[in-house]
SERO-4910 file (N, C-alpha, C, O; in steps of 0.05 Angstrom, whole numbers):
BEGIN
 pado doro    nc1    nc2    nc3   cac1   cac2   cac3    cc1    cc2    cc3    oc1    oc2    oc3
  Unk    A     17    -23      0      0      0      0     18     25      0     36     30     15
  Unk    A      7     41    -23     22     64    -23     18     92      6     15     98    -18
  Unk    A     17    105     20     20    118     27     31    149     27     55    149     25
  Unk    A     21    170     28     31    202     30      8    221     39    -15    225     31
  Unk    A     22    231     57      4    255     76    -23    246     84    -44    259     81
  Unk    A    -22    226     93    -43    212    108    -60    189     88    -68    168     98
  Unk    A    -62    192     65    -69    184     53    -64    154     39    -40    148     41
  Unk    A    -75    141     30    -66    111     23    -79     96     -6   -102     96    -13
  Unk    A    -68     90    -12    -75     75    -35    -55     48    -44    -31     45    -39
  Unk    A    -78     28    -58    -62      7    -71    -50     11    -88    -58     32    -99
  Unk    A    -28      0   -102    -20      8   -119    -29     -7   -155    -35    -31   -157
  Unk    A    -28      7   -174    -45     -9   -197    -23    -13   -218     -1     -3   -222
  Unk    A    -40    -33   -230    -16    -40   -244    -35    -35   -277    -59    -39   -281
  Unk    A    -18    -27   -294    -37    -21   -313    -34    -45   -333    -16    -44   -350
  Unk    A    -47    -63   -333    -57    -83   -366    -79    -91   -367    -91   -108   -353
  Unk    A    -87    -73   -390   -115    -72   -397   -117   -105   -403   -141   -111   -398
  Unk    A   -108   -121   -409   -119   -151   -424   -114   -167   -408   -123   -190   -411
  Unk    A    -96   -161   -383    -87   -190   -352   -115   -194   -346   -121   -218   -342
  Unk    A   -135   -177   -345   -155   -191   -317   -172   -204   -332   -185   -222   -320
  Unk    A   -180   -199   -367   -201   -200   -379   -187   -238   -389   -198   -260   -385
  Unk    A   -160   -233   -402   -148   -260   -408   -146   -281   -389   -153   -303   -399
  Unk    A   -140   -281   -369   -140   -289   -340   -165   -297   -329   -164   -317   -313
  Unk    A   -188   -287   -333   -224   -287   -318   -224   -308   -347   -227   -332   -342
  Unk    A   -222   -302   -375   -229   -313   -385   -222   -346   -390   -236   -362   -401
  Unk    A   -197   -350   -381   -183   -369   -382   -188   -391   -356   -185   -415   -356
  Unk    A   -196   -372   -335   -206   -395   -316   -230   -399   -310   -238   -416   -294
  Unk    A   -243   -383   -320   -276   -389   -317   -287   -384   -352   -311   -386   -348
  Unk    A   -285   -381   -374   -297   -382   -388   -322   -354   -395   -319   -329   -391
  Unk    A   -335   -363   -403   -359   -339   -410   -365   -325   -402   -370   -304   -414
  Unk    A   -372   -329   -359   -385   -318   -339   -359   -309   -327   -356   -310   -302
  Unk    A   -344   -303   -338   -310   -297   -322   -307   -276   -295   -291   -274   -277
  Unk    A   -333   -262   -303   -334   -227   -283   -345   -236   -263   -336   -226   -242
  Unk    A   -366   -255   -260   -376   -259   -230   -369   -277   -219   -375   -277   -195
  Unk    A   -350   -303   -231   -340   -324   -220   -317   -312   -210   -310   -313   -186
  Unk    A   -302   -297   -231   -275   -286   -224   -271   -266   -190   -254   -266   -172
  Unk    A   -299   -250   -196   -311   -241   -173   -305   -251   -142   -290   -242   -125
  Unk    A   -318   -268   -143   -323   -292   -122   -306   -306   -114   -306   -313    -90
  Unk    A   -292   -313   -127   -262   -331   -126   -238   -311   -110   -219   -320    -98
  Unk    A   -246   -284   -114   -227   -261   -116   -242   -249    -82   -228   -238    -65
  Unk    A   -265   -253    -79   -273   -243    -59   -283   -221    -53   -288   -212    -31
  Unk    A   -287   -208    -79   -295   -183    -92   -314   -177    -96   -329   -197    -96
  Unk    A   -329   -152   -103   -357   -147   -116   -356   -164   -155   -337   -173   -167
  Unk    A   -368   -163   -159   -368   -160   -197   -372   -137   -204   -369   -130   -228
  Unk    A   -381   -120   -187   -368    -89   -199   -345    -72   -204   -338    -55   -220
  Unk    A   -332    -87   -175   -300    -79   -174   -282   -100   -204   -260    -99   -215
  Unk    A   -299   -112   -206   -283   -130   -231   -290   -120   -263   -276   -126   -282
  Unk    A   -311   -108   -264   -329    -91   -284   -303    -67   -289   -291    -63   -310
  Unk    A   -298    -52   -257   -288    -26   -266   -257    -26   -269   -241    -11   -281
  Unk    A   -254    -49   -253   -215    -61   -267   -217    -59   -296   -202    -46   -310
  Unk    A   -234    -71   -303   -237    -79   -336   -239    -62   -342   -217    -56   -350
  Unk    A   -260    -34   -345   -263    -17   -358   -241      7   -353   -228     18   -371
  Unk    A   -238     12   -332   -201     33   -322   -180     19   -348   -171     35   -364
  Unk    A   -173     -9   -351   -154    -21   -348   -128    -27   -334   -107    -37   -341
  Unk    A   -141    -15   -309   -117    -25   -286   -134    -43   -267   -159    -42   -267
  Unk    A   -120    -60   -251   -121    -75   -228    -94    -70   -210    -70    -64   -215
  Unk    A   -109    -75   -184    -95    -69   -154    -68    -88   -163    -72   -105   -180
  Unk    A    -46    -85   -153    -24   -103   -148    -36   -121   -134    -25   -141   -145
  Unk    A    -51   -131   -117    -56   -154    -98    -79   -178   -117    -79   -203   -120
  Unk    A    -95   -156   -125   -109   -172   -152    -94   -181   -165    -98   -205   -167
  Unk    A    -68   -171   -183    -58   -185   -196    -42   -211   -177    -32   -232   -186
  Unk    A    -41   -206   -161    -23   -235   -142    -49   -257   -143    -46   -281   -146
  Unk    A    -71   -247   -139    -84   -269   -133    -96   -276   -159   -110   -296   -160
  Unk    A    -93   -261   -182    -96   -274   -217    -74   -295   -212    -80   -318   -209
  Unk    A    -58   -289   -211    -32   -309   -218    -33   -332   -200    -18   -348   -211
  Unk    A    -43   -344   -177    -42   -351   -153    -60   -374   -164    -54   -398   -163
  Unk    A    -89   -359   -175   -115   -377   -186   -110   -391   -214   -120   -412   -223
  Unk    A    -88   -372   -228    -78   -383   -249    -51   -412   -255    -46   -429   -273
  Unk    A    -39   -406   -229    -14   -435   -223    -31   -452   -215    -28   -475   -225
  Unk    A    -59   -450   -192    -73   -470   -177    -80   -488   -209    -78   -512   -213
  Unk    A    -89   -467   -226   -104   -485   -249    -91   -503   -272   -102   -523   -283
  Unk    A    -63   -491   -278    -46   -499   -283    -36   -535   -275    -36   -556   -288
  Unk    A    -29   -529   -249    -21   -553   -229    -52   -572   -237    -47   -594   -248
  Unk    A    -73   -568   -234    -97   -585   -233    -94   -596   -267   -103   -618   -273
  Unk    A    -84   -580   -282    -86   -591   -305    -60   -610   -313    -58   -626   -332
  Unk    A    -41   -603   -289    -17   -627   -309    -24   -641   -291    -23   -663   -302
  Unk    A    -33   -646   -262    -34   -666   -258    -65   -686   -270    -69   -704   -254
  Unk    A    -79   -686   -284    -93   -697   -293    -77   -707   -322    -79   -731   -330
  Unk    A    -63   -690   -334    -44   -703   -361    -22   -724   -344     -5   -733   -359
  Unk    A    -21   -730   -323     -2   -742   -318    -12   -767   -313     -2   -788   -320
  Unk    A    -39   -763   -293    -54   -789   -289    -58   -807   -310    -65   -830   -309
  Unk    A    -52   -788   -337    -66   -806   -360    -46   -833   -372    -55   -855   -379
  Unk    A    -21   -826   -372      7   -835   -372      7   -857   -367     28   -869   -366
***
């Protein structure tokens, strides 16, 4: 969290296509309100990431976080197949 003269803010990270590529990649069609939910978030706060094209630094930790979990679930199912 950024901080100055009392004041505080997260800090953002600007890419317009991480949260939309990312929502869409692990949930598919309904990406904004699953992504939502998963995130712990409104689907408005995920609406207006999208439309700014920034998201919080901590959002992006927890894109990437939801993104290795899914990752791992998928090699290990290619591996079971073996």
């Amino acid at each position: 969290m950024l901080c100055w003269k009392g004041a505080c803010a997260m800090p953002v990270i600007e890419e317009p296509f991480f949260l939309e590529q990312a929502g869409r990649a692990l949930f598919g069609r309904n990406w904004q309100t699953e992504l939502a939910d998963a995130l712990y978030v409104s689907d408005r706060s995920v609406r207006r990431w999208k439309k700014q094209g920034s998201i919080p630094q901590m959002v992006r930790g927890g894109l990437r976080m939801l993104l290795r979990r899914r990752l791992i679930r998928i090699q290990e199912l290619l591996d079971e197949r073996h």
